[in-house]
mmJSON file of the N, C-alpha and C atoms, coordinates in Angstrom:
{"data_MODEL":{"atom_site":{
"group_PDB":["ATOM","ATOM","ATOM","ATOM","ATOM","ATOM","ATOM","ATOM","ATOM","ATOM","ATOM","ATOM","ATOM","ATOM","ATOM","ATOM","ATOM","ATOM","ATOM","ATOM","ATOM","ATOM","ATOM","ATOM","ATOM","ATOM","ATOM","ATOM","ATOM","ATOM","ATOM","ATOM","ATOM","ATOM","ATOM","ATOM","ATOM","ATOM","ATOM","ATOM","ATOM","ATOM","ATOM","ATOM","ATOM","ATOM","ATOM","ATOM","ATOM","ATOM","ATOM","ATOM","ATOM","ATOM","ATOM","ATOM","ATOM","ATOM","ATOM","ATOM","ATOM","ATOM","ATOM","ATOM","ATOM","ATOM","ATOM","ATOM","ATOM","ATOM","ATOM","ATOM","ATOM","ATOM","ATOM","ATOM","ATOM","ATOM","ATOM","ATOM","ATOM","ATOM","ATOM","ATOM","ATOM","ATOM","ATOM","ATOM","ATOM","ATOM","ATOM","ATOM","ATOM","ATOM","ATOM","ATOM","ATOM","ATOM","ATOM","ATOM","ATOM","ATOM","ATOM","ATOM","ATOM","ATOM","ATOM","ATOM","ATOM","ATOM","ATOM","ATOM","ATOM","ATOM","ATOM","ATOM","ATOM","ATOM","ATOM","ATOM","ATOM","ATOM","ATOM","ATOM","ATOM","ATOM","ATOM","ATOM","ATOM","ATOM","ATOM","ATOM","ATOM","ATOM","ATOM","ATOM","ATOM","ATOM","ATOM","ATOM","ATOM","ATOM","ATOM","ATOM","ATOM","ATOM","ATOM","ATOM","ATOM","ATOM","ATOM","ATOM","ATOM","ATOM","ATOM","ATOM","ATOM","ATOM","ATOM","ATOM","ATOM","ATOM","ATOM","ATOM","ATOM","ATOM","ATOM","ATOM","ATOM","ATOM","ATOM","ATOM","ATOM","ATOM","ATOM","ATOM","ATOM","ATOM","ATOM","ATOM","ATOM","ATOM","ATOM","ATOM","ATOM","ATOM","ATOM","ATOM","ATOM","ATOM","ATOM","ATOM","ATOM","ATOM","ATOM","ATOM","ATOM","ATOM","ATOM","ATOM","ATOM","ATOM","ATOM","ATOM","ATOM","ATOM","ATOM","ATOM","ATOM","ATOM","ATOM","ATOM","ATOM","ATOM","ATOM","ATOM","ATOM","ATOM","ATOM","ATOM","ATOM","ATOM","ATOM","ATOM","ATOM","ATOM","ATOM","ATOM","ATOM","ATOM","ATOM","ATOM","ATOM","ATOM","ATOM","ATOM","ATOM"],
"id":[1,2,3,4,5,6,7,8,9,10,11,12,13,14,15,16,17,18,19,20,21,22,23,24,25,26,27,28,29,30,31,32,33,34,35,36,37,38,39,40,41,42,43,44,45,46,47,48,49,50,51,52,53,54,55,56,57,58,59,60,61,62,63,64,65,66,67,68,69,70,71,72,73,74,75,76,77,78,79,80,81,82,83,84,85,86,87,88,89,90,91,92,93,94,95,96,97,98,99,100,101,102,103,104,105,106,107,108,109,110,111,112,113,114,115,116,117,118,119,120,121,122,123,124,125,126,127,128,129,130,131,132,133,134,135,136,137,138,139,140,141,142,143,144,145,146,147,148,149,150,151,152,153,154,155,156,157,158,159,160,161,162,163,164,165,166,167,168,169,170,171,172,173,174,175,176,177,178,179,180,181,182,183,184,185,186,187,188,189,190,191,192,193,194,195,196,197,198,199,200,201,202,203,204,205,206,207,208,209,210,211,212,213,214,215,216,217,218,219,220,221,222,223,224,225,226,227,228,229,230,231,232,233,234,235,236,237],
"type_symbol":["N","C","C","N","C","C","N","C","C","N","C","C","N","C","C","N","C","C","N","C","C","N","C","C","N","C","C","N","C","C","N","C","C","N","C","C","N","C","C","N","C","C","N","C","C","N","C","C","N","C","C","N","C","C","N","C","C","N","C","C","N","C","C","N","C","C","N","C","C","N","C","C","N","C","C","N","C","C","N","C","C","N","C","C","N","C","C","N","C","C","N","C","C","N","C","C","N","C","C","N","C","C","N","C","C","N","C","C","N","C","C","N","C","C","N","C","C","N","C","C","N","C","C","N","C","C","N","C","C","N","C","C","N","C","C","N","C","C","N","C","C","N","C","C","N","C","C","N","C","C","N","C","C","N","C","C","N","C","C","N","C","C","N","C","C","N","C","C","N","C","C","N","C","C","N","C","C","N","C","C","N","C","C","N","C","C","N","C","C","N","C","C","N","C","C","N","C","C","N","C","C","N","C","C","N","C","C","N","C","C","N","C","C","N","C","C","N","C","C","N","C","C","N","C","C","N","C","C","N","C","C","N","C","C","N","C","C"],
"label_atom_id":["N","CA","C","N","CA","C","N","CA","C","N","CA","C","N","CA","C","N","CA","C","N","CA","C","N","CA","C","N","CA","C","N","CA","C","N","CA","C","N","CA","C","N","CA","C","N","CA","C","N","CA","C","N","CA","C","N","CA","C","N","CA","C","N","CA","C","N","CA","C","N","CA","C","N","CA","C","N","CA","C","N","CA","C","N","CA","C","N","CA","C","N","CA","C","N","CA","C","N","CA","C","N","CA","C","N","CA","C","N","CA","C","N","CA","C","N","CA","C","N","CA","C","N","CA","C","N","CA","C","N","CA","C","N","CA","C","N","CA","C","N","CA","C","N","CA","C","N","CA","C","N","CA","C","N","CA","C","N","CA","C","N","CA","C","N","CA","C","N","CA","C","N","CA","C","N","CA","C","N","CA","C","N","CA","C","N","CA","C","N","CA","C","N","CA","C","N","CA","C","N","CA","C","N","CA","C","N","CA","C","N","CA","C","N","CA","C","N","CA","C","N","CA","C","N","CA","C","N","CA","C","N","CA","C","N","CA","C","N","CA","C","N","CA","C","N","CA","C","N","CA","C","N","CA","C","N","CA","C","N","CA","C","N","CA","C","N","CA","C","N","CA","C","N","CA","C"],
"label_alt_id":[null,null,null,null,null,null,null,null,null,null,null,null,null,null,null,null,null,null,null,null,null,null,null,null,null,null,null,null,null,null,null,null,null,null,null,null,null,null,null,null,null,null,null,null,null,null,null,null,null,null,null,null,null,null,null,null,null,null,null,null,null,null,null,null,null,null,null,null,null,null,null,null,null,null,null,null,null,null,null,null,null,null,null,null,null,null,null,null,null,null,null,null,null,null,null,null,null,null,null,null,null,null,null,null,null,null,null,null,null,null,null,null,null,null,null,null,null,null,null,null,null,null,null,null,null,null,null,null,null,null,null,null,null,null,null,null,null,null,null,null,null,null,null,null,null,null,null,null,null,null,null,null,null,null,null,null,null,null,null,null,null,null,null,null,null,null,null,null,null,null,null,null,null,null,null,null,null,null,null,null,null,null,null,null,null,null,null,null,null,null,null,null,null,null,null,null,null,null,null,null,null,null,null,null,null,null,null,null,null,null,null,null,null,null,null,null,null,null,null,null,null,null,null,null,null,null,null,null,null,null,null,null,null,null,null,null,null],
"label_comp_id":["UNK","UNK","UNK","UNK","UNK","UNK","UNK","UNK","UNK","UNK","UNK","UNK","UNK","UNK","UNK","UNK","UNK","UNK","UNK","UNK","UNK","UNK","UNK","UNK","UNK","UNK","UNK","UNK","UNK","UNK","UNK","UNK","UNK","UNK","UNK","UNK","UNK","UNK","UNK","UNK","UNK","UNK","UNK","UNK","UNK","UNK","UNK","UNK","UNK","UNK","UNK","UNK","UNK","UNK","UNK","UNK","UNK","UNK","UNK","UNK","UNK","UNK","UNK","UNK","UNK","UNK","UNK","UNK","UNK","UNK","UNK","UNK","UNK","UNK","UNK","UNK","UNK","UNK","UNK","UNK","UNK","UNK","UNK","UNK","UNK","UNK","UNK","UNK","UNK","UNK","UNK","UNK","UNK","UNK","UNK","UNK","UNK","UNK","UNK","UNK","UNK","UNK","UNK","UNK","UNK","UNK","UNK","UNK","UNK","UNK","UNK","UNK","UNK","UNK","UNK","UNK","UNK","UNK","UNK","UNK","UNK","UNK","UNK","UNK","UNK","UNK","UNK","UNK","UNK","UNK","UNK","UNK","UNK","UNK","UNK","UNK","UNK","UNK","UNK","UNK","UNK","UNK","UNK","UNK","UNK","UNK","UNK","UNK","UNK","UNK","UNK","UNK","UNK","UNK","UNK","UNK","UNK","UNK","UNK","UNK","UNK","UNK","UNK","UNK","UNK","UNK","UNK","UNK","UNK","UNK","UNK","UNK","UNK","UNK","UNK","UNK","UNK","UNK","UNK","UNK","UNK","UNK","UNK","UNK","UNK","UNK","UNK","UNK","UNK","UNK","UNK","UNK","UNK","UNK","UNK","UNK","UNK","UNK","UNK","UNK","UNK","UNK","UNK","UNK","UNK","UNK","UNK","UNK","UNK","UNK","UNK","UNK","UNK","UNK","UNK","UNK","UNK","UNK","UNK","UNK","UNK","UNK","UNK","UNK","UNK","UNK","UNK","UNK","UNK","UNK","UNK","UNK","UNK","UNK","UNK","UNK","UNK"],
"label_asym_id":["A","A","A","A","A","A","A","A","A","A","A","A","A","A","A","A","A","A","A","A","A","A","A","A","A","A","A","A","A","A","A","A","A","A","A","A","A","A","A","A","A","A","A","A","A","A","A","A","A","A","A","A","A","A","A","A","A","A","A","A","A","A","A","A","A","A","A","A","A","A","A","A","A","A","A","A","A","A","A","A","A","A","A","A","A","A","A","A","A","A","A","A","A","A","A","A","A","A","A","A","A","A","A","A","A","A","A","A","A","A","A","A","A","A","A","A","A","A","A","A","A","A","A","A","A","A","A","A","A","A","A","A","A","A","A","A","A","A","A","A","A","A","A","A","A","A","A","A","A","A","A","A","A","A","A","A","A","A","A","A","A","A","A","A","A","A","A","A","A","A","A","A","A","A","A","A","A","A","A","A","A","A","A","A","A","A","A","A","A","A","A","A","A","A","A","A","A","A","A","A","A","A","A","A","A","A","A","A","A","A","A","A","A","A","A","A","A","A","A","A","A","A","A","A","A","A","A","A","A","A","A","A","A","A","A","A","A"],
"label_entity_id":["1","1","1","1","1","1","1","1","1","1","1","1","1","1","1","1","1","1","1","1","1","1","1","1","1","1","1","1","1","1","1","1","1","1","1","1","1","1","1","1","1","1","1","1","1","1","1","1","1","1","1","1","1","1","1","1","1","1","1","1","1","1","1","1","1","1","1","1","1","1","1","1","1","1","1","1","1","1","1","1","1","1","1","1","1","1","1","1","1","1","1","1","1","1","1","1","1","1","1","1","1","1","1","1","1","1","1","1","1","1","1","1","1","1","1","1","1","1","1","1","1","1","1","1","1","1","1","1","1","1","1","1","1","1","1","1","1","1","1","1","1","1","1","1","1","1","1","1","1","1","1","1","1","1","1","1","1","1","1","1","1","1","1","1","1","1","1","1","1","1","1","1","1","1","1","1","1","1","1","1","1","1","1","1","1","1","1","1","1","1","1","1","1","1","1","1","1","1","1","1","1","1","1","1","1","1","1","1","1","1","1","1","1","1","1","1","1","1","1","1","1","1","1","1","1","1","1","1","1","1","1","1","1","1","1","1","1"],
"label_seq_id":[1,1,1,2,2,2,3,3,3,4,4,4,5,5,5,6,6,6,7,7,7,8,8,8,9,9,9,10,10,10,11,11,11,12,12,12,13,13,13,14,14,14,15,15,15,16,16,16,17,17,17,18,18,18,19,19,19,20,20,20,21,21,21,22,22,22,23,23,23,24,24,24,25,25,25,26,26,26,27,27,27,28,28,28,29,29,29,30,30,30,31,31,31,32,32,32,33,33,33,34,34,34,35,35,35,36,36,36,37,37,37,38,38,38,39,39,39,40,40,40,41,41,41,42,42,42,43,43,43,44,44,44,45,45,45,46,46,46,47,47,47,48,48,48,49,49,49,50,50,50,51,51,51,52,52,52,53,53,53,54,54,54,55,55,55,56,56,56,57,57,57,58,58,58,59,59,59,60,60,60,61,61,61,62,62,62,63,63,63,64,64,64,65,65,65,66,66,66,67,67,67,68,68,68,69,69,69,70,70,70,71,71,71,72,72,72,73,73,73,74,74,74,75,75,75,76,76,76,77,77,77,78,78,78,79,79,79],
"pdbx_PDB_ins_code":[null,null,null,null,null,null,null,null,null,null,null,null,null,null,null,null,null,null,null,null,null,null,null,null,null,null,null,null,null,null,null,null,null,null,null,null,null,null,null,null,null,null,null,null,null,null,null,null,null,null,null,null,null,null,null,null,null,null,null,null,null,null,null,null,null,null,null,null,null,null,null,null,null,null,null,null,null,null,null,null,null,null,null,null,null,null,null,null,null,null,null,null,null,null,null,null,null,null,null,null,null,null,null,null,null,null,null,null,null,null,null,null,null,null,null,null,null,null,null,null,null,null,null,null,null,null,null,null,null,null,null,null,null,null,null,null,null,null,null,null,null,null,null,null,null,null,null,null,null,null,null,null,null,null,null,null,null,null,null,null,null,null,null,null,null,null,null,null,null,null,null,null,null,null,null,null,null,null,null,null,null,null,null,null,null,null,null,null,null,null,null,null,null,null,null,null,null,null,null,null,null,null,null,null,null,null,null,null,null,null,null,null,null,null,null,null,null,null,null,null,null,null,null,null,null,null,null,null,null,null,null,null,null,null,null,null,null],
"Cartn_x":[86.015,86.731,85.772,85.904,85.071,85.73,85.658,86.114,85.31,85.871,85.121,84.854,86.079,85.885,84.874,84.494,83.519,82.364,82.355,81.191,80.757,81.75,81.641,81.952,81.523,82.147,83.035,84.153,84.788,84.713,84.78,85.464,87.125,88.047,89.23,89.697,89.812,89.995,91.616,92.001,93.386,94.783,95.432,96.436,97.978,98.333,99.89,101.113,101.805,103.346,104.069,104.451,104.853,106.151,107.563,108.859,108.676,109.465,109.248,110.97,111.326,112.389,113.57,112.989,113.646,112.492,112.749,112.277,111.307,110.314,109.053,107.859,107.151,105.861,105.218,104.39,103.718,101.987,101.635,100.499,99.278,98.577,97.446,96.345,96.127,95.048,94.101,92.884,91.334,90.749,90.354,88.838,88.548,87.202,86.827,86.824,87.311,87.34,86.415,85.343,84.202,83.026,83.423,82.698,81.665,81.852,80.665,81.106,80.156,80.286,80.24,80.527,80.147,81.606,81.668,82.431,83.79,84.791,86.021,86.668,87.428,88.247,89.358,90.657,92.396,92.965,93.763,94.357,96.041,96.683,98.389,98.768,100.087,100.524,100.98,101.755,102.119,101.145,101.183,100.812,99.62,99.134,97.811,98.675,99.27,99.899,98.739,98.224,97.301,98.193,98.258,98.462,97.663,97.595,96.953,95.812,96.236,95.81,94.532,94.678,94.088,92.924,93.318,91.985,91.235,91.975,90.99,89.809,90.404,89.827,88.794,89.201,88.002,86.741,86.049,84.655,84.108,84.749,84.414,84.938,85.193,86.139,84.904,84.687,83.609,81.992,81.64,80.378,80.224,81.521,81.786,82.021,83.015,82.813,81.748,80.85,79.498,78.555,78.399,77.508,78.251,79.756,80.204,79.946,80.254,79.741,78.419,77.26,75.561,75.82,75.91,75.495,74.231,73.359,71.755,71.927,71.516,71.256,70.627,69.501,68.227,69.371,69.549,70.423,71.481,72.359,73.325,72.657,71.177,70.364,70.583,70.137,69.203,70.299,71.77,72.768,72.729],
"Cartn_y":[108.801,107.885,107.41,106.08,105.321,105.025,105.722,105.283,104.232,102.781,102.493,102.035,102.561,102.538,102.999,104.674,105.345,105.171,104.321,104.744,105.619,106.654,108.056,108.037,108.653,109.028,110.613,110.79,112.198,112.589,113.47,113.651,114.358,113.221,114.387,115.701,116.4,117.414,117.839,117.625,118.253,117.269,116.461,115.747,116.365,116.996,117.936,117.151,117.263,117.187,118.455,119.147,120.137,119.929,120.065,120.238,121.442,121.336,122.427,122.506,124.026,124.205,124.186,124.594,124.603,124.411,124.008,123.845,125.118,124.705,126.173,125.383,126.972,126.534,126.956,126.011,126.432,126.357,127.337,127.328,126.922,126.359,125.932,127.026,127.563,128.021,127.699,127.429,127.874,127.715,128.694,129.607,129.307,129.846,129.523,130.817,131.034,132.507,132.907,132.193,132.743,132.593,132.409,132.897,131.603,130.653,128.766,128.773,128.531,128.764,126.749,125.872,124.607,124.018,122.595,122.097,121.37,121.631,120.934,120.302,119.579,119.128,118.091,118.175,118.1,116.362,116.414,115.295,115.742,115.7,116.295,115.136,114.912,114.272,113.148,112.005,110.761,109.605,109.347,108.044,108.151,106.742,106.499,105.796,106.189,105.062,105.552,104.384,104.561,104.08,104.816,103.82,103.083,101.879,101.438,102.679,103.692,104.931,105.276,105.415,105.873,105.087,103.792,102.665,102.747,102.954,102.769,104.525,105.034,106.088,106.572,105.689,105.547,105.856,104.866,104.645,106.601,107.318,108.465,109.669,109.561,109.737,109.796,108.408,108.099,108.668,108.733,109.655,111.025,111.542,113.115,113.103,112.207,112.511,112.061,111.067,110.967,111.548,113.06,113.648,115.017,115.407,116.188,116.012,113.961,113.825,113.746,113.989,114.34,112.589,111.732,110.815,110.399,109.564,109.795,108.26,107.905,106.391,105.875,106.336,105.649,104.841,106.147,105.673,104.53,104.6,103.174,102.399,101.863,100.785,100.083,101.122,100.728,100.16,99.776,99.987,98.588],
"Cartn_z":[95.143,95.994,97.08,97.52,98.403,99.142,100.618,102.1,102.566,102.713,103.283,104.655,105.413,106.89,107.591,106.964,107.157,106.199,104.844,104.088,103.606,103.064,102.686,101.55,100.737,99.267,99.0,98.41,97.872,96.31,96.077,95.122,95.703,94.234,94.417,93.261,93.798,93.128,92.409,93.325,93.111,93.89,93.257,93.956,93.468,94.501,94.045,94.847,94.87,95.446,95.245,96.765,96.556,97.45,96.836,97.44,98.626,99.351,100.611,100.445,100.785,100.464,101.774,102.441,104.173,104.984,106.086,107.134,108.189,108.569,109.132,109.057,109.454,109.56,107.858,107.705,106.199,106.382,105.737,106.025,104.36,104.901,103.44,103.468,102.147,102.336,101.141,101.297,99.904,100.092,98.86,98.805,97.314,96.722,95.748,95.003,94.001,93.449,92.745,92.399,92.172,92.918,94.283,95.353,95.826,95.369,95.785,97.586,97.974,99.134,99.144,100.124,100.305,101.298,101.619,102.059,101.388,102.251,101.873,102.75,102.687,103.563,102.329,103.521,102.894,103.781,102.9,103.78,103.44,103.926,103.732,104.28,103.544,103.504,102.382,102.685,101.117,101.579,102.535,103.238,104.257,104.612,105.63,106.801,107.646,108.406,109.972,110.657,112.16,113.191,114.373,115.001,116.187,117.13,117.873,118.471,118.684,119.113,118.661,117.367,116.512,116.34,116.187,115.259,117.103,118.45,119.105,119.383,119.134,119.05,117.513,116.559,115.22,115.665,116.569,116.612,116.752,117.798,117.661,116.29,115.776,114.63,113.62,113.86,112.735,112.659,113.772,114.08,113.697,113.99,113.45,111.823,111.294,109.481,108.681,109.362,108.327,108.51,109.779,109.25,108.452,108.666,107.828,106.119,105.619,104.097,104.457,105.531,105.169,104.413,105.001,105.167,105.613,104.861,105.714,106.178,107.23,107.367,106.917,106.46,105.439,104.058,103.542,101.953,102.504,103.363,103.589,103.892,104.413,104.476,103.483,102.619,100.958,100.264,100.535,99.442,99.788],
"occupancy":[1.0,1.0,1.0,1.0,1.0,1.0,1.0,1.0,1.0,1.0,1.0,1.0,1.0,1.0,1.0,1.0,1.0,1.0,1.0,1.0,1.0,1.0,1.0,1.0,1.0,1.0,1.0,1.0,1.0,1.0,1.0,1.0,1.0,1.0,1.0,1.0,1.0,1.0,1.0,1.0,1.0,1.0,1.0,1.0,1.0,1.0,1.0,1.0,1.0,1.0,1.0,1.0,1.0,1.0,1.0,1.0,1.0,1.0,1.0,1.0,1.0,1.0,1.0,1.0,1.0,1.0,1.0,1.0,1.0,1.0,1.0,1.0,1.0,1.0,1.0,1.0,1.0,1.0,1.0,1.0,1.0,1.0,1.0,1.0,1.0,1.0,1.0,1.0,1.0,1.0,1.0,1.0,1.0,1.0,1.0,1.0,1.0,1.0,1.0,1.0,1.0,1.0,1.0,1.0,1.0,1.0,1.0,1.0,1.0,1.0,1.0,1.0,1.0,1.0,1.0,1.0,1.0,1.0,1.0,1.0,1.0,1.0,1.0,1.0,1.0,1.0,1.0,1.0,1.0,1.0,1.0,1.0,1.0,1.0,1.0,1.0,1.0,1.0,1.0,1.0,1.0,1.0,1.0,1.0,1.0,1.0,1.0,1.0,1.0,1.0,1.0,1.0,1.0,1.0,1.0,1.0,1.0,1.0,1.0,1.0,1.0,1.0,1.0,1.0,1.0,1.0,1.0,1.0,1.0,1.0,1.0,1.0,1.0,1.0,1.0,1.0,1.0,1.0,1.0,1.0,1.0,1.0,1.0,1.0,1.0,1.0,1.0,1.0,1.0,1.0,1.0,1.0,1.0,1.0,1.0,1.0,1.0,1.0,1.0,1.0,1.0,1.0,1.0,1.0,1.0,1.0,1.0,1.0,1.0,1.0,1.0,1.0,1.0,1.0,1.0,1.0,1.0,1.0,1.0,1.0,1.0,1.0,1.0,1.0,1.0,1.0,1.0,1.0,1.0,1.0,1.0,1.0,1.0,1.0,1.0,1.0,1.0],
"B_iso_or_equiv":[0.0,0.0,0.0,0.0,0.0,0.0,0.0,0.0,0.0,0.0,0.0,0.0,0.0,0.0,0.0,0.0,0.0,0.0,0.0,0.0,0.0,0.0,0.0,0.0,0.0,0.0,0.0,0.0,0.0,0.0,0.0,0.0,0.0,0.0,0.0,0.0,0.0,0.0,0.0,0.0,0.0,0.0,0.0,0.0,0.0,0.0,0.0,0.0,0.0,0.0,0.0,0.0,0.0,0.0,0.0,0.0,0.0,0.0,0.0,0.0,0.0,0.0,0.0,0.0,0.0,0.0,0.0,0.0,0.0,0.0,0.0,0.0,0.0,0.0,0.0,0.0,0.0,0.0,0.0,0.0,0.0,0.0,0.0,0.0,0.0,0.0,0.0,0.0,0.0,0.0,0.0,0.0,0.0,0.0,0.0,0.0,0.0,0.0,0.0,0.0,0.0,0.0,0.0,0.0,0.0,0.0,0.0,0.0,0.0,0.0,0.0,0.0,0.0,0.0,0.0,0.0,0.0,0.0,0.0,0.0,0.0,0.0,0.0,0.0,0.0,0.0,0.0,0.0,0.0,0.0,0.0,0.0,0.0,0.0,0.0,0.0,0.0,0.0,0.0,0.0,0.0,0.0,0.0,0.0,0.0,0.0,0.0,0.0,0.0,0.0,0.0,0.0,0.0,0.0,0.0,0.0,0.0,0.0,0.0,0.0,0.0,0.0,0.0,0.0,0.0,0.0,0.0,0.0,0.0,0.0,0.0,0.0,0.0,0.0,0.0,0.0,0.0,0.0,0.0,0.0,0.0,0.0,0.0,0.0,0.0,0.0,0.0,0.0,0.0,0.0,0.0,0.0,0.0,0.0,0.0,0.0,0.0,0.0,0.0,0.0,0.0,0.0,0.0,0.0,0.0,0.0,0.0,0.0,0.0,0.0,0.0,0.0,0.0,0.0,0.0,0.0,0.0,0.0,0.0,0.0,0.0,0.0,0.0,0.0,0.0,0.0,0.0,0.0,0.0,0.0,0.0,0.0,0.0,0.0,0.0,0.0,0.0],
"pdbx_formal_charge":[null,null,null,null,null,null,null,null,null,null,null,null,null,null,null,null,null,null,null,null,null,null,null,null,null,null,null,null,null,null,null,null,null,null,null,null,null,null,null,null,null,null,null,null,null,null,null,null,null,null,null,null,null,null,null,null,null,null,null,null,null,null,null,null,null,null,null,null,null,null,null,null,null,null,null,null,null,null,null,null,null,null,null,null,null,null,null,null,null,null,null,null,null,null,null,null,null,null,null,null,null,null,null,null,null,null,null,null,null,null,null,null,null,null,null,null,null,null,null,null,null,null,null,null,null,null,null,null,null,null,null,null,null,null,null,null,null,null,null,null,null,null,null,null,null,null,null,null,null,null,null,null,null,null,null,null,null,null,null,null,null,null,null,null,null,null,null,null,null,null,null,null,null,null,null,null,null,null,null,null,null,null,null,null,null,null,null,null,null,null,null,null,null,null,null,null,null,null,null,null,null,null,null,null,null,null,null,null,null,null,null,null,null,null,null,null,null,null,null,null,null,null,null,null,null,null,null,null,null,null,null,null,null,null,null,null,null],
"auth_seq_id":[1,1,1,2,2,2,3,3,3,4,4,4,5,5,5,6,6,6,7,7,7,8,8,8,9,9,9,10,10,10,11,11,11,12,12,12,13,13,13,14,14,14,15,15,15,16,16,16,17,17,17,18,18,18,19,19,19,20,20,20,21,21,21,22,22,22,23,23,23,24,24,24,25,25,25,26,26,26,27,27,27,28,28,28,29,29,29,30,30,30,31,31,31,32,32,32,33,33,33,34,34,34,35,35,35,36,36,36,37,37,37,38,38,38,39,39,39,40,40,40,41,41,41,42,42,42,43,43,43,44,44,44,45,45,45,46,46,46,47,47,47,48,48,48,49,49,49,50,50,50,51,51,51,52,52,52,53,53,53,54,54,54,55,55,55,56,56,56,57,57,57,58,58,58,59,59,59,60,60,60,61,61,61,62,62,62,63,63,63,64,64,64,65,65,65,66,66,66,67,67,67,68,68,68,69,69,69,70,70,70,71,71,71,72,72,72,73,73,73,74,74,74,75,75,75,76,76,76,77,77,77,78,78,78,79,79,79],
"auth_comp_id":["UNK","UNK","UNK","UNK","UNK","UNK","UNK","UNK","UNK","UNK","UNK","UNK","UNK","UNK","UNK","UNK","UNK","UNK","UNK","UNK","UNK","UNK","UNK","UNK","UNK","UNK","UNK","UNK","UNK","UNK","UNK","UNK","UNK","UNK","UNK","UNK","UNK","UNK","UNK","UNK","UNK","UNK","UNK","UNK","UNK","UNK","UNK","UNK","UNK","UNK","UNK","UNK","UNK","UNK","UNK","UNK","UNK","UNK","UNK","UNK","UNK","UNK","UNK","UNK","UNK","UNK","UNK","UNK","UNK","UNK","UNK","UNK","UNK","UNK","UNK","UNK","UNK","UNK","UNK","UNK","UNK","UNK","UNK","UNK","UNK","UNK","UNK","UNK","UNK","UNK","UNK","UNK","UNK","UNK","UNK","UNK","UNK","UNK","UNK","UNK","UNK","UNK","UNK","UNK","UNK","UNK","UNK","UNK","UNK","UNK","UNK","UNK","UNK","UNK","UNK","UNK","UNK","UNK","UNK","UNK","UNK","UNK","UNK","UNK","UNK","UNK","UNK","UNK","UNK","UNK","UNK","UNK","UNK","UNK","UNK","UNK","UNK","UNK","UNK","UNK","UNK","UNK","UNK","UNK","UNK","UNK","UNK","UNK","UNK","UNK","UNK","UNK","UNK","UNK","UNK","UNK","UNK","UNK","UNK","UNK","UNK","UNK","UNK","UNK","UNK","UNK","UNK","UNK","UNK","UNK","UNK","UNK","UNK","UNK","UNK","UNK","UNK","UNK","UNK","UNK","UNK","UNK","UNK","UNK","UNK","UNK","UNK","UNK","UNK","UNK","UNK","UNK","UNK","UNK","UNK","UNK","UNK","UNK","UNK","UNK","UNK","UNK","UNK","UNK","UNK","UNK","UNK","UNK","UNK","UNK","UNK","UNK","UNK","UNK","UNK","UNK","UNK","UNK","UNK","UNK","UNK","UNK","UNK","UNK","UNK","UNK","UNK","UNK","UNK","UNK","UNK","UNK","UNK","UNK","UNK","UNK","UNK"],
"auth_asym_id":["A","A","A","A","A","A","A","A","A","A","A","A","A","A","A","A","A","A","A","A","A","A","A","A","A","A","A","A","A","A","A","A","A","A","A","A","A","A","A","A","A","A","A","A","A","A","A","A","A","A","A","A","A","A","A","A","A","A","A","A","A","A","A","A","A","A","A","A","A","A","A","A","A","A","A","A","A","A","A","A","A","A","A","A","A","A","A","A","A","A","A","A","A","A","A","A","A","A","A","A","A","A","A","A","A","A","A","A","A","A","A","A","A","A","A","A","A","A","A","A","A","A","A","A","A","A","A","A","A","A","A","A","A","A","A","A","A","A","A","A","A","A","A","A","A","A","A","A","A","A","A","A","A","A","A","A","A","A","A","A","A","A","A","A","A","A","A","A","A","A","A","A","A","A","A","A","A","A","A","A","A","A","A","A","A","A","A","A","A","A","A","A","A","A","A","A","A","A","A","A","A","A","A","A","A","A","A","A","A","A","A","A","A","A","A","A","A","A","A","A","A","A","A","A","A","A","A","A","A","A","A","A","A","A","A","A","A"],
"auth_atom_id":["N","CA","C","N","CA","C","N","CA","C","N","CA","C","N","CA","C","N","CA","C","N","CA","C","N","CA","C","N","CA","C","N","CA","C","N","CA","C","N","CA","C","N","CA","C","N","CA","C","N","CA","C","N","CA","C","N","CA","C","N","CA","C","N","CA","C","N","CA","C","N","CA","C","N","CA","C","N","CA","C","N","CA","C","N","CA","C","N","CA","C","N","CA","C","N","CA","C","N","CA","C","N","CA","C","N","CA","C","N","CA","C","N","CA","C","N","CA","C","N","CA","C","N","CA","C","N","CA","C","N","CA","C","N","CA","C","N","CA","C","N","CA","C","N","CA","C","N","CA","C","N","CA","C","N","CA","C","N","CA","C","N","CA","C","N","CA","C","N","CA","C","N","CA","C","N","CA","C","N","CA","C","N","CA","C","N","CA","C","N","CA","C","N","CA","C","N","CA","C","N","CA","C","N","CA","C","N","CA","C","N","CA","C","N","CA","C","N","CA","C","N","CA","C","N","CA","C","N","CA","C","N","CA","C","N","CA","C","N","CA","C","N","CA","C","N","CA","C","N","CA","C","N","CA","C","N","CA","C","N","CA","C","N","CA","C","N","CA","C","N","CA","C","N","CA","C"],
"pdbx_PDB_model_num":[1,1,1,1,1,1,1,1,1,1,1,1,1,1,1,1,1,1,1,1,1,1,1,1,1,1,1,1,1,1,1,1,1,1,1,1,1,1,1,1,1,1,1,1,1,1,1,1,1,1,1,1,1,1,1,1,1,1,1,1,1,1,1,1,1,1,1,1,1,1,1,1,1,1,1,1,1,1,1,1,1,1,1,1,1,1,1,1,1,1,1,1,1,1,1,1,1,1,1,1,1,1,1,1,1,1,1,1,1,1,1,1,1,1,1,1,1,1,1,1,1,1,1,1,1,1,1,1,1,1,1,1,1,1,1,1,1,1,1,1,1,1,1,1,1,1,1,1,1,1,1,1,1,1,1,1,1,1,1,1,1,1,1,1,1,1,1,1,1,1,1,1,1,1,1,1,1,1,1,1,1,1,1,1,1,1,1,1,1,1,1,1,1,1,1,1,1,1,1,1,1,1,1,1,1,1,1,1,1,1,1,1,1,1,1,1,1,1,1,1,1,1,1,1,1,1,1,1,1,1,1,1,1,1,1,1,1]
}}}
């Protein structure tokens, strides 16, 4: 998948829908069971909705997730 607000690439792994039965706190958890150590990150939820808030607060947003995808600036030159 290609973000391209940020210019990041994912892979997705796993897209579920899970019914919740009553109301609480629920907690996510994973790990890799044969022990790969590396990065992940989740998005929860159905939808992308921002609000004014948000898109003004992006610009910092955005500095922090392209070096989490190790984004190099050299390589987005070249593209």
């Amino acid at each position: 998948m290609h973000d391209h607000f940020t210019g990041t690439d994912s892979w997705i792994l796993r897209n579920d829908n899970v019914q919740l039965t009553r109301p609480g706190k629920y907690y996510l958890v994973a790990c890799s069971p044969d022990g790969k150590i590396g990065k992940l990150w989740l998005s929860i939820g159905r939808r992308e909705a921002f609000t004014l808030k948000d898109w003004l607060e992006f610009p910092s947003w955005k500095k922090k997730i392209r070096p989490f995808h190790e984004v190099d600036k050299k390589e987005v030159k070249e593209k």
